[in-house]
N, C-alpha and C positions, 0 to 999 in steps of 0.2 A: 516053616511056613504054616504047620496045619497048626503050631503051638497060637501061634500068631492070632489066628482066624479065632480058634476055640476062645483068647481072650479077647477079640475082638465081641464075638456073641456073648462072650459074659459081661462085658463092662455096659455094652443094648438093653441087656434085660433088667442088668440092675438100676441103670439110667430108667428104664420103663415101670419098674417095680417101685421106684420113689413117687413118678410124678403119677402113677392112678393107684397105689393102694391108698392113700390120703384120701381121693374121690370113691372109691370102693367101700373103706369105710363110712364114708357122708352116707352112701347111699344106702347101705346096709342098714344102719341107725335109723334111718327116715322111716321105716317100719316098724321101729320099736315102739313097744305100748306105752312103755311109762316117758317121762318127760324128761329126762337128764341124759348125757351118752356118757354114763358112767355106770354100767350094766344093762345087761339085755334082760328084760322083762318079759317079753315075747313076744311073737308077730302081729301086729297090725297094721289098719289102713288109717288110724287116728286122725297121723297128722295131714294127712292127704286132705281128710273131711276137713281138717280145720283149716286147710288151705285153702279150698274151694269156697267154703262159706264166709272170708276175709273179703270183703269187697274191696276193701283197701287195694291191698296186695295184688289182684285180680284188674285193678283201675290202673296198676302202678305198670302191671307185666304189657298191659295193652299201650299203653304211653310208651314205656320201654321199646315195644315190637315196632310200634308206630314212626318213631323217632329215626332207629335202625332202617326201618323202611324206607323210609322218604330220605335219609341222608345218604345212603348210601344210591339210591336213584339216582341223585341231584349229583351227587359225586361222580357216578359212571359216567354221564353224560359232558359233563366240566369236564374231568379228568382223563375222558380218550380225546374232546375238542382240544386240551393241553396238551396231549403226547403227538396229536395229527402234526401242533403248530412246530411243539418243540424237532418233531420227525422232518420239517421242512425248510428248516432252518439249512439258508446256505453257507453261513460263514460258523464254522467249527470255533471260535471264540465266542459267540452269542450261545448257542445248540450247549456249550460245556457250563455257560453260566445261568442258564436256564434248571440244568440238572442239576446243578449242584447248592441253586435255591431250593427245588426240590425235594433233595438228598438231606439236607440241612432242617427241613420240618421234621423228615421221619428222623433224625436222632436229635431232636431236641426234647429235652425232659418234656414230660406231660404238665407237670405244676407250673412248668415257663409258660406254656402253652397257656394252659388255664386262668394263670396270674394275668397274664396278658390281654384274652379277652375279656375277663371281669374289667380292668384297667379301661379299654376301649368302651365300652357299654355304659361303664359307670359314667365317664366323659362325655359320650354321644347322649346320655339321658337316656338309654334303651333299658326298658323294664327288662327286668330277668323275669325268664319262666320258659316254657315251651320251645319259643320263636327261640331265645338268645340259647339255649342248649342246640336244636338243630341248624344253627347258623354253627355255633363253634365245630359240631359231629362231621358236620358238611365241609368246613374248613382242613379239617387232619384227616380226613377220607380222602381227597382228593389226591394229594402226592404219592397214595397208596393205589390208586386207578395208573395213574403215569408210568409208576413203576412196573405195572401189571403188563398194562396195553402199548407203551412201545417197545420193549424185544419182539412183539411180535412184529409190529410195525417194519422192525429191521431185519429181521427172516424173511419178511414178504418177498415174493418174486417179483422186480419191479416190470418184469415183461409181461404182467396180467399189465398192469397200469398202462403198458406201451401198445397194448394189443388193443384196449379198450379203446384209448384215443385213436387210432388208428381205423378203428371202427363206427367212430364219430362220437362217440357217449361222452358228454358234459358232465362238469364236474360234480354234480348233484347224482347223478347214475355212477358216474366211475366212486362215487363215495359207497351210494346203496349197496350196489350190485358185485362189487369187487372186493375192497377194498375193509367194507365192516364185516362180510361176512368171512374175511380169512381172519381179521382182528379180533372175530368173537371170543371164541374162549380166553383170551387175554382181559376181555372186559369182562365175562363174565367171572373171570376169577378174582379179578378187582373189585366186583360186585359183592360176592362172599366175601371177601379180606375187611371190605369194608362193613359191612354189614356183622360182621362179629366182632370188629373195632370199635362199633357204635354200640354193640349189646353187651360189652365188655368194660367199656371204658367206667373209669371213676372218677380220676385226679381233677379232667376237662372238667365232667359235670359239676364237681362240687365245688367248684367256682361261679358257674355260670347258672348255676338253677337256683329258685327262687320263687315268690308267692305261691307256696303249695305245692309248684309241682317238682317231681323229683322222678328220677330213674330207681328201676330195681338195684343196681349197686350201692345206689346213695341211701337207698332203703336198707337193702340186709347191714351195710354198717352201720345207720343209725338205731336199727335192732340190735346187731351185735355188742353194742356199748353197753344194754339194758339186759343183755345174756340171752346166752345163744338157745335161740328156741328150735326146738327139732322140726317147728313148720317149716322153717329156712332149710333144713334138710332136706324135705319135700320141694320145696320149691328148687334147690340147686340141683336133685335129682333128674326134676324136668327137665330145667334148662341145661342139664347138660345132655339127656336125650338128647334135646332139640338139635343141640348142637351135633350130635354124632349121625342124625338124620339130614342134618346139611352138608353134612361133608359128605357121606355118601352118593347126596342128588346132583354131588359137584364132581364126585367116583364117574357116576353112571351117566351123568351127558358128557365128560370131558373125552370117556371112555368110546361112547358114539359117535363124539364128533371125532374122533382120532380114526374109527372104523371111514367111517364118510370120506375121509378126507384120501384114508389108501383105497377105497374103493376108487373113488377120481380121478388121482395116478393112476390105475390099473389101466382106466377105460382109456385117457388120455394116451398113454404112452404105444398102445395097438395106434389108434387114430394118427397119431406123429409118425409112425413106422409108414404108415401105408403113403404118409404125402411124402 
C-alpha cells in the first residue's frame, strides 16, 4: 500500500514537473537581456519596457480583457437562466435531451465550432470583427455556465423553496432571496471557467475575427510565424500571473462562502432543536 502511494506521488509531480517547467522556463527568459532564448545574457527588464511601450499589443490585451469580460457576463447570466429551465423540466426525456445538446458543444472540436460560425456570418452578411468574435465567446461559454450552475441546482434543499412559498414569496423573491444565493458559487465558477475560455481561446477566434481586430492569441501566433520575440515572453509571463491571481480570488471567496455557509447550519440547527 505505502509502495502504491510513493508511486502514486511520484507519477503527480512528474505530471506537474512537464506541464510548468515549460512555463518556468517562458518566464525565466522574459528577463534575459539579449534577444534569442538560446543563452542567458543576463537579467533584465528589457523586454517588459518593450512591452509596455507596444501600443499595439497593450490595445490588443484590452480587447482581449474586454471580450473575456463581457462574454463571460452574458454567459453567466444565459447560462444559469438555461440550467434554472433545464432544472425544471418535468418530463426526464426532454431534461436528458436538453443536457446532452449541451454536453454535445462542450466536446465538439473548437475548428467545427469556429468553421461553423464563420459559415453563419459569412451567410447572414454579418461583418466580422469585435461583435462576431463576442457573439461566437458568448456562444461556447454558456454550456460551460450549465454545467457549472446546475449540480448545484440539484444539491439545493428543495424545502428552502417549500418554506419560501409557504411564506408567501413570489417567484421573483423565491429566485432573489433563496434560490441564487445557494446557486452562487456554481455561477460564479462558470464565470471563471468561462472567462478563461474566452482569454484562451484561439481555433473560435481565428475564424470569426477580422477588419483589424484580433485577440492576444491570434496575436502571439501571428508573431510567432515571424519568430518568437522574448516580448511575447513578457507578455505570457503576465498573463499567466493574471491567471494565478484569479484562481486564487476564486480560492478565497469559494473558501468564504463554504465558511458562511457552515456558519448557517451551525446557527440553524440550535434554532431547529429548540422548535
Amino acid at each position: 500500500m505505502v509502495k502504491k502511494i510513493k508511486w502514486a506521488n511520484g507519477y503527480l509531480w512528474l505530471v506537474f514537473i512537464l506541464l510548468y517547467l515549460p512555463i518556468f522556463f517562458l518566464i525565466v527568459y522574459s528577463f534575459n537581456a539579449g534577444d534569442v532564448m538560446q543563452g542567458w545574457e543576463g537579467f533584465s527588464f528589457k523586454h517588459y519596457t518593450e512591452l509596455f511601450a507596444d501600443t499595439r499589443i497593450i490595445e490588443i490585451v484590452v480587447s482581449t480583457l474586454l471580450i473575456a469580460l463581457l462574454s463571460s457576463l452574458i454567459a453567466s447570466i444565459i447560462g444559469t437562466a438555461g440550467a434554472l429551465y433545464i432544472y425544471n423540466l418535468k418530463y426526464a426525456l426532454a431534461k436528458n435531451i436538453f443536457l446532452s445538446l449541451n454536453n454535445i458543444l462542450l466536446v465538439s472540436p473548437d475548428v467545427i465550432i469556429g468553421a461553423s460560425f464563420l459559415i453563419l456570418f459569412t451567410v447572414m452578411g454579418f461583418a466580422l470583427g469585435f461583435t462576431s468574435v463576442l457573439l461566437s465567446h458568448i456562444a461556447f461559454s454558456i454550456p460551460i455556465v450549465v454545467l457549472m450552475v446546475l449540480p448545484r441546482l440539484q444539491e439545493m434543499n428543495q424545502s428552502l423553496v417549500a418554506a419560501a412559498k409557504d411564506l408567501g414569496a413570489n417567484n421573483w423573491q423565491m429566485l432573489s432571496r433563496v434560490i441564487l444565493p445557494v446557486i452562487s458559487p456554481g455561477i460564479l465558477a462558470g464565470f471563471f471557467m468561462a472567462f478563461t475560455y474566452s482569454l484562451d481561446d484561439f481555433a473560435v477566434t481565428f475564424f470569426v475575427t477580422g477588419n483589424g481586430f484580433t485577440t492576444l492569441s491570434v496575436e502571439i501566433y501571428s508573431r510567432a510565424r515571424q519568430g518568437v520575440s522574448l516580448e511575447i515572453n513578457a507578455l505570457s509571463a503576465m498573463m499567466f500571473m493574471v491567471s494565478l491571481l484569479l484562481v486564487l480570488a476564486y480560492y478565497i471567496i469559494s473558501t468564504r462562502s463554504g465558511k458562511n455557509k457552515k456558519r448557517g447550519t451551525r446557527l440553524v440547527l440550535p434554532a431547529s432543536e429548540g422548535l
